[in-house]
N, C-alpha and C positions, 0 to 999 in steps of 0.2 A: 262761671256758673254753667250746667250740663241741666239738661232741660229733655221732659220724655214725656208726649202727650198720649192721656186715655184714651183716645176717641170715641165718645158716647158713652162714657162711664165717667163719674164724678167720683175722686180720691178721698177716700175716708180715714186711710190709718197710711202707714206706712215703718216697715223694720229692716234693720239690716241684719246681715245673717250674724250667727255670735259664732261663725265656724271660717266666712271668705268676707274680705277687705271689698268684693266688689261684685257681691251679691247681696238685690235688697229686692223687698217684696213689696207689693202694695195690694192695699183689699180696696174697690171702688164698688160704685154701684152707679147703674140706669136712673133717668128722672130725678137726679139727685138722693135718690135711695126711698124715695116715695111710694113707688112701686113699679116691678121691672125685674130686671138681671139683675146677679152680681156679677164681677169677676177678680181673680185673682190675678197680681202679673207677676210672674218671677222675671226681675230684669237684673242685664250682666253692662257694667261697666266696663268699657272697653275701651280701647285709643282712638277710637274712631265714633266715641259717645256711648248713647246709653241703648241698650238693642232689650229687646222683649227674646228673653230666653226660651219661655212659656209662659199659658196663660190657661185658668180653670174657670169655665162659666161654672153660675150656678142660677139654681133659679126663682132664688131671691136676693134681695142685698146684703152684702157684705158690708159689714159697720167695726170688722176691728179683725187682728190676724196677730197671731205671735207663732217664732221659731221655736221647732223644738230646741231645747238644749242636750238633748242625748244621741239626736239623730239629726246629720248637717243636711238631708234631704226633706227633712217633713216639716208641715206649718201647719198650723190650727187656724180655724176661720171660722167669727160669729156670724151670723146670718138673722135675716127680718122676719123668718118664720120660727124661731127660738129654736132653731138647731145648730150645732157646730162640727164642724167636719175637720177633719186631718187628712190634707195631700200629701202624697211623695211626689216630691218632683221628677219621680226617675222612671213615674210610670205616668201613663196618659189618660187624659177625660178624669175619671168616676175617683172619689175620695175613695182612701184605705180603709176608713172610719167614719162612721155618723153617729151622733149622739141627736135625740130630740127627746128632751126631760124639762126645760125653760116652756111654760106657759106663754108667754110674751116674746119680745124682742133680744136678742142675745146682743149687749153694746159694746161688752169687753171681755178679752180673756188674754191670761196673764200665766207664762209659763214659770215652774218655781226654777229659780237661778242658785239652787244649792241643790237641792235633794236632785233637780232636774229629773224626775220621774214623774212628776205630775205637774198639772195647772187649771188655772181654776177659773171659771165665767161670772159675769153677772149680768143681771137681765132688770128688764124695766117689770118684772113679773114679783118683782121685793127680793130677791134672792140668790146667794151665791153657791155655787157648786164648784166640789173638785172633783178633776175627773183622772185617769189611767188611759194612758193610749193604748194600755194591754187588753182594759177593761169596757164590758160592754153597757154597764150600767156606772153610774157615779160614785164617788167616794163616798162623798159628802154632801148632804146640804143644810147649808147655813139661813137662816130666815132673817132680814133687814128691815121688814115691814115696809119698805118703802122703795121707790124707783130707784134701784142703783147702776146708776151711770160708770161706775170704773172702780174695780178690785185688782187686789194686786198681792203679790205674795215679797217679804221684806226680804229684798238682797243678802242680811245677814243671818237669816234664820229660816229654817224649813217649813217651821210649824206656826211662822208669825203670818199673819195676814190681814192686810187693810182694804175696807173701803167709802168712797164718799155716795152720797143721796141726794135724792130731790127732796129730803127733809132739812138739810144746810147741815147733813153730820160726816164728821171724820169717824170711822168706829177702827178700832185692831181687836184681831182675833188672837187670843192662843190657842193652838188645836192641842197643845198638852193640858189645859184647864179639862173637868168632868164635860161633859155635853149638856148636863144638866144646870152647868152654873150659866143660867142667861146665853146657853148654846155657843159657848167659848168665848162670848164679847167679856174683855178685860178693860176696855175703854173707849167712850163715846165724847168726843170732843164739839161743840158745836163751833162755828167755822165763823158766825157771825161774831162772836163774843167778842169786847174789845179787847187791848191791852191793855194787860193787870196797871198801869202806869194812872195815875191822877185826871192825868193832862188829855188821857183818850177814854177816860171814862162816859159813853155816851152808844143810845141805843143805835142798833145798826138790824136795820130787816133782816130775817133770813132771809136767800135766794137759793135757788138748787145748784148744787157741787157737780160739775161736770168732770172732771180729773184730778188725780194727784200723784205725785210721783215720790219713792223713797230717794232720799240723799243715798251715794255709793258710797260715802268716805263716812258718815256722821251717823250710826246707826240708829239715833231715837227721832232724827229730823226728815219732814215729812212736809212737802210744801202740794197746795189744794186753792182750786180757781174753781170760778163756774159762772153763772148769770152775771152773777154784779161786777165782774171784769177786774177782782181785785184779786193777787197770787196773795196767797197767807203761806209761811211757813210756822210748822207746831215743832214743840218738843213734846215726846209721848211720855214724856217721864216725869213733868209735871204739866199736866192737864190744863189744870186751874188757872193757870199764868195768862191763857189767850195766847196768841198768836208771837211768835219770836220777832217776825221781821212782817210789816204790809209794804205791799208794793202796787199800786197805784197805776196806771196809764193807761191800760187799752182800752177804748171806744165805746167795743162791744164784748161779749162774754166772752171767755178763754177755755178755748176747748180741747187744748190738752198741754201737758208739761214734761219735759224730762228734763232732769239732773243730770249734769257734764260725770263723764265718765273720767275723766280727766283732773275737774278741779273743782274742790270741795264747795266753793261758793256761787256758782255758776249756774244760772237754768236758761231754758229756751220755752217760750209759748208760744201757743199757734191760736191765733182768735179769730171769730168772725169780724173784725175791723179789717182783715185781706192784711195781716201783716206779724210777720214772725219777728219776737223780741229776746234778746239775750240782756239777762239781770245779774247780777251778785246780791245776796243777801246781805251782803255788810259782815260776814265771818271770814273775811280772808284770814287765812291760816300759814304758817309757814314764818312771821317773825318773832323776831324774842329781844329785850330788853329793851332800850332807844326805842329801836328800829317800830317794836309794836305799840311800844307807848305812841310815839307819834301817825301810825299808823289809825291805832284807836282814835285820836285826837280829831285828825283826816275824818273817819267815818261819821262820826260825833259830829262834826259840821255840815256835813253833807248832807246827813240826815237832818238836820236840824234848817236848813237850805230847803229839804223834801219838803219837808210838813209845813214850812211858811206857805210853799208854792202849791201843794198837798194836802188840807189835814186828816186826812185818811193815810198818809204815811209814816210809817214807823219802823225803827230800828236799821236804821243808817243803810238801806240798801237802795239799788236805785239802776238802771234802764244804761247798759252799756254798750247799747246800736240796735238796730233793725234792720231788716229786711221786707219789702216791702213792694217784692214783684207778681206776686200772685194778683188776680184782681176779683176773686171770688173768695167763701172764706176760704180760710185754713182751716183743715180737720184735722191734720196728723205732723208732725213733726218727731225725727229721734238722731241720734249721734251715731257716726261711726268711732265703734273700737278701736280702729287700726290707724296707724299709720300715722302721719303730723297730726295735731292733737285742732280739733276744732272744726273740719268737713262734718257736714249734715246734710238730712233731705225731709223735703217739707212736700206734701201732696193736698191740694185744696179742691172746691168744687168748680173750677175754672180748669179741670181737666189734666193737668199739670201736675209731676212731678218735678220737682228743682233741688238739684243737689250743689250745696255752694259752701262755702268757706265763712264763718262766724266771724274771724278775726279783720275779715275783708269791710265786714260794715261795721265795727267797732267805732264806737262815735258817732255813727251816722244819725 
C-alpha cells in the first residue's frame, strides 16, 4: 500500500488519469471544506513512492475534479463558491478556464467518456449544466429542483445522462428527447422503493442520494448510495421493478461508488464509517450451462444467508473485503485502468491518499 499525505487539506475526490498508468489527481480542501483553500494535487507514481508533481490552490474548496478525455493535461474542478475551473498541467498558477453560472455549491462534474468534448456539473443549487472547454458560457442547463449531489454522463451513450438528489431520486436524461418534454428527464426512479418481490414489500424512508455510478460492461445498470448506507443497483429499463440487487453494511452514509473497470459484477464504496468496501452484485457473468446453473444456485443461497442475517438485502450480492485504513471518512475512491486488474486509490478527511490492491483484502 503507497500512501501520500495532504498537509492541511482534507481529500475530497480523487481520479486517475484515462491517458498515464501513474498519474492521478486529487481535489482536497482546508477545514475540511468548511471554509478556506482548495487545492488541487497532480501526483506521479514513481519507484520511490508517490511525489506531488504539481499542485493548484484555489480559493475555495474543491469538492470533486474529473480528467479531460481529449486532452491528457487538463482537469476540471468544482469548487464551494459555484464555479468550475479547467487547469492544464503544463502551465502554472491560474486555470485556462473559469465558469461561474452554479448559484450554490458545485459537488460534481463528470466528463462525457464518448463524445469526450464536453462535461457536465451539478450543484446543491437543483441543477445540472453541460459545459465546452472551448466554450465561455454553458451548453445546457438542466433543472432537478432539488440538491443534486452527483451527475454523470452513461459510459455508453453521449446524450444519456444521469443524476441522484437530496429528494431519494435516481433521474436519466436523454438530451435527444425535445427540451420541452420535462426538460429531457425520460426517467425518475425513486431509490427508496422496495423490491418488486412479496417478501420485501415494506415502506423504507427516503434519505438523500449522495452517488451513483454507471456499470462499464452492463449498459441499463446503474448502482446509487447515500444517507441510509445502503448501495442499490436499478435497471433503467424497467423502472418499476425497484432495485435489482441491496446491499447492506456500512455504518454510516456512502459517499461515493465506482464500478470495476474490469469486471462486470464488482463495485468499490467509500463511506463515512473510515472504510472502503468491494461488493459483487450477485450477476457474475461469464458461465454457461452446469457451470452457471450451479453458480446461480451459489448466489440463491448466499443471498438468502444475506437477508436472514440482513433483511434489507436482496438479490444474492454481498461484501467481498475491506479496506479499512483511513481513520477519517472516505470521500473518494476510483480504479486504475491499467495494468494488473484491481489497484485503486482512495483519499479521505484524515489527509491521506492510499493507493492499494483490492484483491489484497478480499475476505478481509
Amino acid at each position: 500500500m503507497l500512501e501520500f499525505r495532504t498537509q492541511g487539506f482534507n481529500g475530497y475526490a480523487v481520479q486517475y488519469s484515462p491517458f498515464f498508468d501513474s498519474r492521478i489527481a486529487v481535489a482536497s480542501a482546508a477545514n475540511f471544506g468548511l471554509v478556506g483553500n482548495g487545492r488541487l494535487y497532480i501526483l506521479g507514481l514513481t519507484p520511490k513512492g508517490i511525489v506531488a508533481e504539481k499542485w493548484f490552490d484555489t480559493q475555495d474548496s474543491l469538492y470533486d475534479l474529473c480528467w479531460s478525455e481529449s486532452h491528457e493535461n487538463q482537469c476540471a474542478v468544482a469548487t464551494g463558491d459555484g464555479s468550475i475551473k479547467l487547469f492544464d498541467i503544463g502551465l502554472d498558477q491560474f486555470p485556462i478556464q473559469s465558469w461561474q453560472e452554479h448559484k450554490r455549491e458545485v459537488f460534481d462534474v463528470h466528463w462525457n467518456l464518448v463524445a469526450k468534448d464536453t462535461f457536465c456539473s451539478s450543484s446543491w443549487d437543483g441543477t445540472i449544466k453541460i459545459w465546452s472547454p472551448t466554450r465561455t458560457d454553458s451548453l445546457l442547463t438542466i433543472p432537478t429542483h432539488s440538491c443534486t449531489y452527483s451527475a454523470s454522463f452513461s459510459p455508453h451513450s453521449p446524450s444519456i445522462l444521469s443524476s441522484v438528489s437530496s429528494d431519494s431520486h435516481l433521474r436519466i436524461f436523454d438530451l435527444r428527447t425535445p427540451s420541452s418534454a420535462s426538460n429531457h428527464l425520460t426517467t425518475s426512479i425513486p431509490l427508496h422503493a422496495p423490491p418488486g418481490t412479496p417478501h420485501h414489500q415494506r415502506a423504507i424512508p427516503p434519505s438523500e442520494a449522495l452517488t451513483h455510478d454507471w456499470n462499464k460492461y452492463r449498459s441499463p445498470i446503474i448502482a446509487a448510495a447515500g444517507v441510509d448506507r445502503v448501495i442499490r443497483t436499478f435497471d433503467i429499463r424497467n423502472p418499476a421493478q425497484g432495485p435489482v440487487a441491496v446491499l447492506p453494511g456500512h455504518e454510516y452514509a456512502v459517499r461515493k461508488l465506482a464500478w470495476s473497470p474490469h469486471l462486470s459484477d464488482v463495485l468499490l464504496s467509500a463511506s463515512y464509517d473510515m472504510t472502503c468496501r468491494v461488493w459483487t452484485d450477485g450477476s457474475a457473468m461469464g458461465a454457461d450451462g452446469g457451470e452457471q446453473q450451479q453458480q446461480q444456485q451459489q448466489q440463491q443461497k448466499t443471498g438468502i444467508q444475506m437477508e436472514m442475517a440482513d433483511p434489507l438485502a436482496y438479490g444474492g450480492g454481498r461484501e467481498l473485503g475491506r479496506m479499512a485504513r483511513h481513520t477519517e471518512f472516505v470521500m473518494g475512491v476510483d480504479w486504475c485502468l491499467f495494468g494488473a486488474e484491481g489497484w485503486c486509490a482512495s483519499v479521505g478527511w484524515d489527509e491521506r491518499l492510499l493507493v492499494w490492491d483490492v484483491r489484497a483484502v478480499m475476505g478481509q
